[in-house]
C-alpha positions in Angstrom: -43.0 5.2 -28.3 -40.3 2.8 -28.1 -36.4 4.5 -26.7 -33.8 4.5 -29.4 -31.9 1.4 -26.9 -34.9 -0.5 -27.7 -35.0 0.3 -31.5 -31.3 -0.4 -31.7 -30.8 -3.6 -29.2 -33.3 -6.6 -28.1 -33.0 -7.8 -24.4 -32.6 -11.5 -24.1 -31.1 -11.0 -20.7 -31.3 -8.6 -18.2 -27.5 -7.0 -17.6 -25.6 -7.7 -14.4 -25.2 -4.3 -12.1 -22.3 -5.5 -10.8 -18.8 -7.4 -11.3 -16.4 -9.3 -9.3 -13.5 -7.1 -9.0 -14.8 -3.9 -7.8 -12.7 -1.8 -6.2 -13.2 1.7 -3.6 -10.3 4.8 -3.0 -11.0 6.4 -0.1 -9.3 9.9 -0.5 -8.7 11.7 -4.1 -6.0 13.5 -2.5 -2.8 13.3 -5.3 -2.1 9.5 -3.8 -5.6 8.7 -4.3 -6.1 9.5 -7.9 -2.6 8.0 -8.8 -3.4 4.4 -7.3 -7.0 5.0 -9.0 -5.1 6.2 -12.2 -2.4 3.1 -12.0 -5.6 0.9 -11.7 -7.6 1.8 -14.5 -4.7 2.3 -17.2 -3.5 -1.2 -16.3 -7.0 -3.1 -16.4 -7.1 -4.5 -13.1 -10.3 -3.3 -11.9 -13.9 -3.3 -13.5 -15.9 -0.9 -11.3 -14.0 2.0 -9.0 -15.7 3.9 -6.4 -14.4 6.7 -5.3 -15.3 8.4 -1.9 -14.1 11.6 -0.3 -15.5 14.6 2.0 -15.2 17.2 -0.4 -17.9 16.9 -2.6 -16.8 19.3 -6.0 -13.2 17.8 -6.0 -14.8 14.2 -5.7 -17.2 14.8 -8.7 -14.4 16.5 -10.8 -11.7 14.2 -10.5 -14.6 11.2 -11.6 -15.9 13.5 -14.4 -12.0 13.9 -15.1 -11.4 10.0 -15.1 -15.0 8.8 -17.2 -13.8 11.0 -20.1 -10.8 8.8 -20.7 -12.8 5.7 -20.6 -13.0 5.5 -24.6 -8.9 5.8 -24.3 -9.2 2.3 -22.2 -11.9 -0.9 -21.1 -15.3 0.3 -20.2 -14.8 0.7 -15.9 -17.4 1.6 -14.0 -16.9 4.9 -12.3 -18.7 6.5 -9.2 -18.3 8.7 -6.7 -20.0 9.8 -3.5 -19.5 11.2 -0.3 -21.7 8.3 1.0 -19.7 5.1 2.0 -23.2 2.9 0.3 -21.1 4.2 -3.0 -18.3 1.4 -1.9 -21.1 -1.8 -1.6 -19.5 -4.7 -2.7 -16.3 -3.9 -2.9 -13.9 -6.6 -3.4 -11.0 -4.3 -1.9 -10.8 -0.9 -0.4 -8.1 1.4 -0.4 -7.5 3.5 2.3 -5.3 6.8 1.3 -7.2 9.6 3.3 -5.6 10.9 6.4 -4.2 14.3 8.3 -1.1 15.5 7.5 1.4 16.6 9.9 1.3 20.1 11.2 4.3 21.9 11.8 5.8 21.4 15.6 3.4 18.7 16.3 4.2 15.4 17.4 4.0 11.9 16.4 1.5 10.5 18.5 -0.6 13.7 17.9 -0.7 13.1 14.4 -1.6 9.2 14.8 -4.5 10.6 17.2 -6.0 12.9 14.9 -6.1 10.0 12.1 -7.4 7.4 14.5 -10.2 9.7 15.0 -10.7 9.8 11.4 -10.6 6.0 10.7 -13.0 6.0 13.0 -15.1 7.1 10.4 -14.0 5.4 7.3 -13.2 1.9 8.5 -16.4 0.9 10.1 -18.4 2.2 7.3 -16.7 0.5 4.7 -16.7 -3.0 6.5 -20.4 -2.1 6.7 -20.9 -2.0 3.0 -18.2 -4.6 2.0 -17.6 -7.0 5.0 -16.1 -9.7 2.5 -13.3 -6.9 0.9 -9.4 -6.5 2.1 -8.2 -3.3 3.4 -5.4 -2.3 2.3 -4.6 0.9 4.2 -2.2 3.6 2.2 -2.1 6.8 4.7 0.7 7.7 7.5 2.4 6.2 9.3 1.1 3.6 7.8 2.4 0.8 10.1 0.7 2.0 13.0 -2.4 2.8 11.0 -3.1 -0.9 9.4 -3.3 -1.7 13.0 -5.8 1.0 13.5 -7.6 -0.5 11.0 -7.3 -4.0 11.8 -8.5 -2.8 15.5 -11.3 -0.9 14.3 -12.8 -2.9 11.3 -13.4 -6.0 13.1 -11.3 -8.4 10.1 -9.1 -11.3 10.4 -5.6 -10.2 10.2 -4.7 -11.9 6.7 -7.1 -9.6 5.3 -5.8 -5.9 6.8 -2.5 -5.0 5.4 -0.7 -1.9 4.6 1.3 -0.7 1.9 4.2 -1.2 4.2 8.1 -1.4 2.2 7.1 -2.3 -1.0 7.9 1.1 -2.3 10.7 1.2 0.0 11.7 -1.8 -1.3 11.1 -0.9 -5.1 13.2 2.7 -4.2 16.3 -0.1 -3.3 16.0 -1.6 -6.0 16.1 1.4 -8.4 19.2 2.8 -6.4 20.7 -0.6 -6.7 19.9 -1.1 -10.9 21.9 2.4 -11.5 24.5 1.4 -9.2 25.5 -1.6 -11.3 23.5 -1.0 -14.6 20.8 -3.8 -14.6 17.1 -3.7 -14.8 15.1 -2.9 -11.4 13.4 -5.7 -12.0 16.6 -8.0 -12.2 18.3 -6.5 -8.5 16.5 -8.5 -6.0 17.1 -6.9 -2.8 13.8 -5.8 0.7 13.6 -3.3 2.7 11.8 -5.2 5.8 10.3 -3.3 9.2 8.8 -0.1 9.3 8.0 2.3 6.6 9.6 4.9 7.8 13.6 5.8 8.9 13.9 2.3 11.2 13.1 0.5 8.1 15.9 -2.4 7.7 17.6 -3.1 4.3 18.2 -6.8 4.1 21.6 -7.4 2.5 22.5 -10.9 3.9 19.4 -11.7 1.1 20.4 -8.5 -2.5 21.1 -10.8 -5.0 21.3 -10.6 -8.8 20.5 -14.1 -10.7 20.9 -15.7 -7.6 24.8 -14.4 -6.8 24.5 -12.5 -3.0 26.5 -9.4 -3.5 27.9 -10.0 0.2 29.3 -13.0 -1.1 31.5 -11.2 -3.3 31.7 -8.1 -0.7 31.1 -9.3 2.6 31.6 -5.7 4.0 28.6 -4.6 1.6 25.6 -2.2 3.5 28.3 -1.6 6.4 29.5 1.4 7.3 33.4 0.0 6.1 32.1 -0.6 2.4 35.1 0.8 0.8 31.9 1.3 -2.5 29.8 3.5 0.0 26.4 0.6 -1.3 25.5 1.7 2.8 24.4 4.9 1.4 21.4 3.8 -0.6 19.4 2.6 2.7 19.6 6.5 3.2 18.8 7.7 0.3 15.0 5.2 0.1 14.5 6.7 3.7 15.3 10.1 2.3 13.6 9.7 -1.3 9.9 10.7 0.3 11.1 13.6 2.0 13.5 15.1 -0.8 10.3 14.2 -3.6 7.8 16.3 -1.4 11.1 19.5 -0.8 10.9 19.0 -4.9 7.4 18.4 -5.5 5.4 18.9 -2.8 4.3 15.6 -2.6 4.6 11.8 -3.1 2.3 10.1 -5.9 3.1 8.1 -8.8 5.6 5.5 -7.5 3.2 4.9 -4.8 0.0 4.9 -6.7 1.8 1.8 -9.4 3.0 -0.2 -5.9 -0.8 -0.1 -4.6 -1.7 -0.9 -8.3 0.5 -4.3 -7.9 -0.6 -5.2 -5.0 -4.5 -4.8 -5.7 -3.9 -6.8 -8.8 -2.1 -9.7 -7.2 -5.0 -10.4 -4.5 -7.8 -9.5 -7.7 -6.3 -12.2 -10.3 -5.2 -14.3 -7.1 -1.7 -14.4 -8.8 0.6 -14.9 -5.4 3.3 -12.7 -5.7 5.8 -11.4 -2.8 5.5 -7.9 -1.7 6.7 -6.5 1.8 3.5 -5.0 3.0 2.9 -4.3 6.5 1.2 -7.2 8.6 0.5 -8.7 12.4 4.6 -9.8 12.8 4.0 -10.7 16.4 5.7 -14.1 16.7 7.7 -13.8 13.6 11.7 -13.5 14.0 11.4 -13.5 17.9 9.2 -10.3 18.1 6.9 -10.2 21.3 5.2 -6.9 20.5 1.5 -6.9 18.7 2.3 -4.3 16.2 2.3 -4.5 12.1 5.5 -4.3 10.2 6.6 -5.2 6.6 8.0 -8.8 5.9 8.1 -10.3 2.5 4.3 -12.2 1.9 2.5 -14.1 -0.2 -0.4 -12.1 -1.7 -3.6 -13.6 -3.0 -7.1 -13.5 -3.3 -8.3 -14.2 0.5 -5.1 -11.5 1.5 -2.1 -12.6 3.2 -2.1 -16.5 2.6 1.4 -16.9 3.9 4.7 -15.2 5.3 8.2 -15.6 3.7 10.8 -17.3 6.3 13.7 -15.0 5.9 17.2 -16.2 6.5 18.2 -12.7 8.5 21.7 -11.9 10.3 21.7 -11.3 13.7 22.1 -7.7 13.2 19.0 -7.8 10.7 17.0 -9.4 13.4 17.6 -7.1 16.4 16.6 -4.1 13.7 13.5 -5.3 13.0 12.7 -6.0 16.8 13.6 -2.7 17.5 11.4 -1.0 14.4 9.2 -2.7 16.4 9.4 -1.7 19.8 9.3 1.9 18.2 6.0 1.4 16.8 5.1 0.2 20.3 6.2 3.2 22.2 3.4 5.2 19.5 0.5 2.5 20.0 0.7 2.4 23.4 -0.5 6.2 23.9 -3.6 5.9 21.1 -7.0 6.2 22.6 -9.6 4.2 20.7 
């Protein structure tokens, strides 16, 4: 007896499985299942894998997302605690990772994740050795270079999240400052992501007029309108969300979103994500740092020139040699 699909529809060709722009979370953690969220409510993916360790929360949190599919487009969803779920990925998203215990140290922390990547890295390459990481979990500077190390990829194609939420957080801080859009304050936050992260105010601008033009003490400890204290309070906006809330989420899940949909679409917008800078405003160390990129469909296709002060520049090259002090002591 014939099913009811073949009473109600005749095949005249055999449906594709698969699409171009599918994309894999690694970790449904609360960062995971925003930047999965962010993805799906703004149509930039058309299949989502999701992979974790813990198999009930994995499972719940797809059931969870499938039963809003009517409410959007119709995304493939899946979810496994096998990395064969991820085949084909076109990018993968990396936002699994330890947290820090209390009393332990840096490097310990960036140990106990390398170990970890270990895991995840290889297996996705395995499964998708055409895809872009794009790596989400702290510190996430030093672990795009874990990645980088372990996975085997080009550079252009292993970045990290990096300051472009840093960068968005400026650019909030600077919109209520002088009551214009977000979108309208163009201002980076370049280096690490993290408290040696460097605001670049020889570049903050609004329609193309540099505020230190018409303050040229602006972002220094002399501003007589205190605009040095917003480079504080982005460093300080993680740590004062997760005192509130006990954890960072949305903000970061809609940067990721960007990002994955600028290298999908191929549309070749700037974003300061975290890349190889070795060679780039005199720095000698190999070590990955945010600076303002073009983002497209292969990755990284090219790096912004910025025109930085002195000052700006010996920042940056100490953000890096930071990093460097960490990397040094990781065991692969």
């Amino acid at each position: 007896m014939a099913s009811i699909p073949q009473l109600l529809m005749e095949e005249v060709q055999p449906a594709l499985t698969t699409s171009g722009s599918k994309v894999t979370v690694v970790g449904v953690g609360q960062v995971g299942m925003a930047c999965a969220f962010s993805l799906l409510t703004q149509h930039i993916c058309s299949e989502l894998a999701l992979v974790d360790v813990v198999p009930d929360k994995l499972r719940g949190e797809m059931m969870d997302l499938q039963h809003g599919l009517t409410f959007l487009r119709n995304v493939k969803i899946e979810a496994s605690t096998d990395y064969a779920a991820s085949a084909g990925s076109r990018l993968c998203i990396v936002t699994a990772g330890a947290r820090q215990k209390e009393g332990e140290s840096r490097l310990s922390l960036v140990q106990r994740n390398v170990d970890i990547y270990k895991g995840i890295i290889p297996n996705l390459v395995k499964h998708s050795p055409n895809c872009i990481l794009l790596i989400v979990s702290n510190p996430v500077d030093i672990l795009t270079y874990v990645a980088w190390k372990l996975s085997g990829l080009p550079k252009n194609r292993v970045i990290g999240s990096g300051t472009n939420l840093d960068s968005s957080r400026f650019r909030f801080h600077l919109s209520q400052k002088l009551n214009v859009a977000p979108s309208s304050c163009h201002g980076w936050i370049i280096g690490e992501h993290g408290d040696s992260s460097v605001p670049v105010w020889s570049g903050v601008n609004i329609a193309g007029v540099r505020l230190r033009d018409l303050n040229p003490l602006i972002g220094t400890p002399e501003d007589p309108d205190k605009y040095n204290e917003m480079h504080r309070d982005v460093v300080n906006s993680a740590y004062e969300i997760i005192k509130l809330k006990g954890y960072t989420s949305w903000a970061i899940g809609l940067s990721v979103a960007s990002l994955v949909s600028s290298v999908l679409k191929n549309i070749r917008s700037c974003y300061a994500v975290s890349i190889a800078v070795q060679g780039y405003h005199t720095i000698d160390k190999d070590v990955f740092l945010s600076l303002p990129v073009v983002l497209g469909e292969n990755g990284v296709t090219h790096v912004i020139k910025q025109t930085l002060t002195q000052e700006e520049i010996n920042q940056l090259k100490k953000s890096a040699d930071t990093l460097w002090d960490v990397q040094a002591g990781i065991q692969f």
